[in-house]
Structure formats: C-alpha cells, structure tokens
C-alpha positions as CSV (number, residue, x, y, z in Angstrom):
1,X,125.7,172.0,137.4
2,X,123.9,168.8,138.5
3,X,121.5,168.8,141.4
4,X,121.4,165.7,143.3
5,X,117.9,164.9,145.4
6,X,118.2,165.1,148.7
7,X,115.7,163.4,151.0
8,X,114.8,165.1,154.2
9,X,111.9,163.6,157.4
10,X,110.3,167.3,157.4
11,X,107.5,168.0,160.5
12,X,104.4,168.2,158.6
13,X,103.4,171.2,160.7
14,X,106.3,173.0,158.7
15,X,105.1,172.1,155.7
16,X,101.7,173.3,156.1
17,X,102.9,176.7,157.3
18,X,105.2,177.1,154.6
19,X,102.0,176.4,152.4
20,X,100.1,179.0,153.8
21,X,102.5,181.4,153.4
22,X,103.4,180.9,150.1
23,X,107.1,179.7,150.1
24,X,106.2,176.4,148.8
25,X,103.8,176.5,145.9
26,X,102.7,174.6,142.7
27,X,104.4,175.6,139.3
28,X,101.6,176.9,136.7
29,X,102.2,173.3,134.7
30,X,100.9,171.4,137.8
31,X,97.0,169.8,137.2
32,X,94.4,170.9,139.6
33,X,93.6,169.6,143.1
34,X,91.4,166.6,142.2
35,X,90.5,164.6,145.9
36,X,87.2,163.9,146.6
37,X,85.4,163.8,149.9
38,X,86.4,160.4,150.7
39,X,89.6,159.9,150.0
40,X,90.2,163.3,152.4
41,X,88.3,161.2,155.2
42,X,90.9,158.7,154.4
43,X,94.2,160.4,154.8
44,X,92.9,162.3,157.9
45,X,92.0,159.1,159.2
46,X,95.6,157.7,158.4
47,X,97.1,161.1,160.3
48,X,95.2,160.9,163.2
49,X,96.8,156.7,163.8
50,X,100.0,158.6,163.5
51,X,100.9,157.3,159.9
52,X,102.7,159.2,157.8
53,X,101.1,161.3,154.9
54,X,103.9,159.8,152.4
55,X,106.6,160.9,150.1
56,X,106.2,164.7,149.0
57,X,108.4,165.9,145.9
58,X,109.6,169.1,146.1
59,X,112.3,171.4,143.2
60,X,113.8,174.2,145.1
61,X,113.3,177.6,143.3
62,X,115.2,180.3,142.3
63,X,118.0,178.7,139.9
64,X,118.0,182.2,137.4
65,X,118.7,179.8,134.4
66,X,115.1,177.9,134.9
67,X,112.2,180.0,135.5
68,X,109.0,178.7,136.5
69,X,105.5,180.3,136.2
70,X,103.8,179.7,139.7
71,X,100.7,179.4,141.7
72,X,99.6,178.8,145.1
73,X,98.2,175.7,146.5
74,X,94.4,175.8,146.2
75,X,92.9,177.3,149.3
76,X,95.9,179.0,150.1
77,X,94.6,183.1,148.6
78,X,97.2,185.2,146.4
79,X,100.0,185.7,148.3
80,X,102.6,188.1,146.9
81,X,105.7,185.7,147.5
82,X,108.0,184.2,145.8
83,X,108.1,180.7,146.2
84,X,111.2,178.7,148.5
85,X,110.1,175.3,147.0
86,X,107.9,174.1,144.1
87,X,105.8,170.8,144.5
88,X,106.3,168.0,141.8
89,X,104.7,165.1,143.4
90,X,102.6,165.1,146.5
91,X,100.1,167.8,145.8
92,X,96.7,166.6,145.9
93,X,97.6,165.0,149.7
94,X,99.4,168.3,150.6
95,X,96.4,170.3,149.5
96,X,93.9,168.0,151.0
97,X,95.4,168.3,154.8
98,X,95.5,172.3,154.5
99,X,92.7,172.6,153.6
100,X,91.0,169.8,156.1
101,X,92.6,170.9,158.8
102,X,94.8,173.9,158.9
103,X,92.5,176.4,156.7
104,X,89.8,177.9,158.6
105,X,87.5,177.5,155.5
106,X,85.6,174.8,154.8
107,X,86.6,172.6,152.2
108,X,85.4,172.5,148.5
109,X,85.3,169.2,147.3
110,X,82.9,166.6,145.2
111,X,81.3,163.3,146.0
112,X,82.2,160.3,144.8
113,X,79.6,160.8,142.3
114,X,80.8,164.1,141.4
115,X,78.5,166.6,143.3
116,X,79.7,169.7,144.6
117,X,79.8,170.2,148.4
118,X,81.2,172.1,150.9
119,X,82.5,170.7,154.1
120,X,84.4,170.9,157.4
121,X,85.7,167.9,158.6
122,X,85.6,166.5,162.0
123,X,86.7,163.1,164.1
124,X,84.1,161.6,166.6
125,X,86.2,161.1,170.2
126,X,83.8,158.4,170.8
127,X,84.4,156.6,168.0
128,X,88.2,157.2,167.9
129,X,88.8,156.1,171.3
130,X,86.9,152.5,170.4
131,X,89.4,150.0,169.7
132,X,87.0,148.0,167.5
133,X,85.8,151.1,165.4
134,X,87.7,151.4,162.0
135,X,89.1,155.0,162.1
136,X,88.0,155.7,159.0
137,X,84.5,155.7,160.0
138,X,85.5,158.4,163.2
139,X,86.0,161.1,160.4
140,X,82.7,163.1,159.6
141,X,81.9,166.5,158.1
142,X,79.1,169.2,158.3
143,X,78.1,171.4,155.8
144,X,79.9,174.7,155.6
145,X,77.1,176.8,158.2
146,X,78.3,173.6,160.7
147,X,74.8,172.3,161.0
148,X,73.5,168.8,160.6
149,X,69.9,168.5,159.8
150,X,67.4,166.5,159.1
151,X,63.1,166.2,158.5
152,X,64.1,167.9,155.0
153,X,66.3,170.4,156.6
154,X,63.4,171.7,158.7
155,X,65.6,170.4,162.1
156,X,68.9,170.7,163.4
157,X,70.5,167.8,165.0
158,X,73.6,168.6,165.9
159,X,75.1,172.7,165.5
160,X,79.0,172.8,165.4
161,X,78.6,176.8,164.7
162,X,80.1,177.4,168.8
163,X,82.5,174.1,168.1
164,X,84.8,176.2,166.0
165,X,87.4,176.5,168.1
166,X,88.3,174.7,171.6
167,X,89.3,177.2,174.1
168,X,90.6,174.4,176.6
169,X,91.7,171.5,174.9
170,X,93.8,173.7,172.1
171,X,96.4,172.0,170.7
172,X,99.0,174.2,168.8
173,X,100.4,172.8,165.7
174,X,103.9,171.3,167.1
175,X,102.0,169.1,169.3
176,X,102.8,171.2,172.8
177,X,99.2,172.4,174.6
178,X,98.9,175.6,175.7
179,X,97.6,179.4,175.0
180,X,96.0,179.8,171.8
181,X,98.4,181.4,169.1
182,X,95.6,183.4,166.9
183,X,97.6,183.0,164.1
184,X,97.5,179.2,164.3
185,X,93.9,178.6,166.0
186,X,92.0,175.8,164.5
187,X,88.9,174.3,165.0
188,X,88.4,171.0,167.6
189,X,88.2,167.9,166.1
190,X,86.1,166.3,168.9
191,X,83.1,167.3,170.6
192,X,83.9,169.2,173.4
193,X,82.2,172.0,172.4
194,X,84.5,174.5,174.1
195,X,83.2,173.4,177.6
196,X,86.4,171.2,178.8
197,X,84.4,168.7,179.7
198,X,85.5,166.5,176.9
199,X,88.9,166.2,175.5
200,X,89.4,167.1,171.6
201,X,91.7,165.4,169.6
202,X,93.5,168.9,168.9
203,X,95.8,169.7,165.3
204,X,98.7,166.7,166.5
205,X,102.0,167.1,164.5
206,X,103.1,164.4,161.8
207,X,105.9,163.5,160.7
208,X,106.4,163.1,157.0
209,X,109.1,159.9,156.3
C-alpha cells in the first residue's frame, strides 16, 4: 500500500488540544524536548505578530502492520489513549507552545548556559502595543510561585500569584471572547491583573501554514 503525504493548514488551537489529550503523541524513538528559555521567548513572540509556528510532521497511527511504541508530549501527564497521530518533525516547537501557553504549569526549561529553571511566561501590553519595541523583548517570565523579586529575594516587585487567570479580558482558544470554559482557562498574558481595567492579550488562535 503506499501512503502519499498529504499537507493540511490545521488551527493551531486544534493541535494543542489534541496534544493535551493524547491523540497526537511522540513515538518512543523521538529525542527529548530540548528548547531553552529563549528560543520559547522567541516563538511566542513570533505567535503573538501572527506568524505561523511552521511546518509540523505528523504519521497517522494505527496501520496494524507497523506498530509504534508511544509517548506523550512532555508536559502533557500519562494519558491512557491511543494516539490519532504521531509527530516526526515539529516537536520541540509543538511542545514549547503547550507548555508556554496552554498548560497551566509552569514551564521547565534551562538557560542558555544550561541552568535549570522554572517559569511562566508572560507578554508586557506596554511593550507590545509600542511600535518601536522589538516583540521579542515584550515576552517575560516569573519564576514558578509568580513573584519577581529583588534586594536578594528579601522584596517582591511585582506578584503575578492573582494574575493567573483574567476574569474579563478571557479569550477562549478559537479566538471568540466570552465566558470562561474551565476546561480551557488560561492565564492572561498582560497585566490586567483581573481588574478590566487593562486589556490582556488573551490565548489568540494561529494558524499553522
């Protein structure tokens, strides 16, 4: 039988929420997830201009002459599934968007020098509504208790910890505002801090291509 690629423009919204549920995993042979804190400020920067994350590679599963042992995408838990789709290509971007911003748990990456750190990841409104500010620099992150502090850690300076989650400004994952979904709540990515008094950027929907 031969299997001829087919090449689909899938909502990356979809993608992620077939992620989290497990019908599209990593086969066993796969390396780990490798990204390090900056280059997930990149491509978060890149989604929030509207660019697309790039060409995934995906085999569908479940041919019963070609088994494949399986895994879930890092951050994802056990999930007692078997998978729709296996990734080939395309994982460590894949795994770096759930887990930046579709997970509610923080994200365990490394510096650029290779120390281990634990982070949620947030864009600055100011700095993403300023025309002359490179985007890249509008993506920031806060240790995993959400605080920034300084004077050797003896003062906060700015608490995220009632940030979580944006109670006005919620933006559901195809785009369209509305009611909070619990299943789907994420955190805001500005700094409205819940009051509505600022707008947050919200979880927009991108289009893979």
């Amino acid at each position: 039988m031969i299997i001829s690629p087919q090449s689909l423009d899938t909502n990356l919204s979809q993608l992620l929420d077939e992620v989290n549920s497990g019908k599209t995993q990593l086969p066993e042979f796969q390396r780990d997830w490798t990204w390090d804190y900056n280059r997930i400020r990149g491509i978060i920067a890149s989604l929030s201009q509207g660019y697309p994350m790039g060409a995934i590679m995906r085999l569908q599963y479940g041919n019963p002459d070609i088994k494949f042992k399986y895994r879930t995408i890092k951050g994802v838990g056990n999930r007692d599934v078997t998978p729709d789709f296996l990734v080939l290509d395309g994982q460590q971007r894949l795994t770096s968007i759930y887990q930046a911003t579709y997970s509610r748990n923080p994200v365990e990456t490394k510096t650029d020098k290779g120390k281990e750190i634990t982070r949620y990841y947030y864009l600055s409104m100011e700095k993403c509504m300023d025309e002359n500010e490179d985007r890249y620099d509008a993506v920031f992150s806060v240790p995993a208790d959400r605080k920034i502090k300084e004077n050797f850690d003896r003062d906060v300076r700015l608490d995220h910890t009632r940030r979580g989650s944006c109670p006005r400004h919620h933006r559901s994952q195809d785009g369209s505002s509305g009611q909070h979904q619990p299943h789907r709540r994420r955190r805001c990515m500005g700094a409205c801090g819940g009051s509505g008094n600022r707008q947050c950027a919200g979880q927009r929907a991108a289009r893979q291509h």
